[in-house]
N, C-alpha and C positions, 0 to 999 in steps of 0.2 A: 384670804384669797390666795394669797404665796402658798399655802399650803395645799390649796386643791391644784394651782397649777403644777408644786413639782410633784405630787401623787400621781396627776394624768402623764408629765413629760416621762416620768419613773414606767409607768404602768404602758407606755407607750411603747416605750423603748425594750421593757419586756417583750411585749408581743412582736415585735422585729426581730430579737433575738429567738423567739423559740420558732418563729417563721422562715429562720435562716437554717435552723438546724433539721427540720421537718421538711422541709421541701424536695416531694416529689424526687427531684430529677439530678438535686444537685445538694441537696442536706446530709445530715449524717447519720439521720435514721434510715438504714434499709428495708422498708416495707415489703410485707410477703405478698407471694404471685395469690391470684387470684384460685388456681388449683390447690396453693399452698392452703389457703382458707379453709375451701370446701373440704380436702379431706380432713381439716382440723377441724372441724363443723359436724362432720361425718366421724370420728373418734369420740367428740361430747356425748353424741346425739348414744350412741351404741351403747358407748361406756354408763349413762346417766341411766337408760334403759335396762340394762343389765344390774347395774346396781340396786334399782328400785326395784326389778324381780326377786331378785336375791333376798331383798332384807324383808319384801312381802312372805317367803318363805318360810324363814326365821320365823316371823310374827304370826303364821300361821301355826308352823310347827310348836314354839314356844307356847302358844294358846292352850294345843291340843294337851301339851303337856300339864299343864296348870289346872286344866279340865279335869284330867284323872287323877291328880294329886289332891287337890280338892275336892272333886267330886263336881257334877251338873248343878245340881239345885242347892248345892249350900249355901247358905248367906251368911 
């Protein structure tokens, strides 16, 4: 029973310490603006978009090439 009490007093006292350092208004994480967000939101979205064109591409192009190199119908 000592031992579940100091795991909770342990685990308790963690979460007041990481509540001290995260807090909003007075912690010492600087959380970013809400515009900071969205254009970070808005760089995934483009960047992720762009990339999955690009490599559909490739995989296109790559195709065509394999097609002629081997030929349509060979197995």
């Amino acid at each position: 029973m000592d031992k579940l009490k100091a795991y909770w007093r342990d685990f308790s006292r963690y979460l007041m310490e990481v509540w001290i350092e995260v807090r909003p208004q007075k912690g010492r994480v600087v959380w970013p603006t809400v515009d900071n967000i969205k254009l970070s939101t808005k760089v995934v979205i483009v960047s992720s978009l762009g990339i999955g064109v690009f490599i559909g591409v490739l995989d296109i192009l790559f195709g065509e090439i394999l097609k002629l190199i081997i030929g349509k119908g060979a197995i």
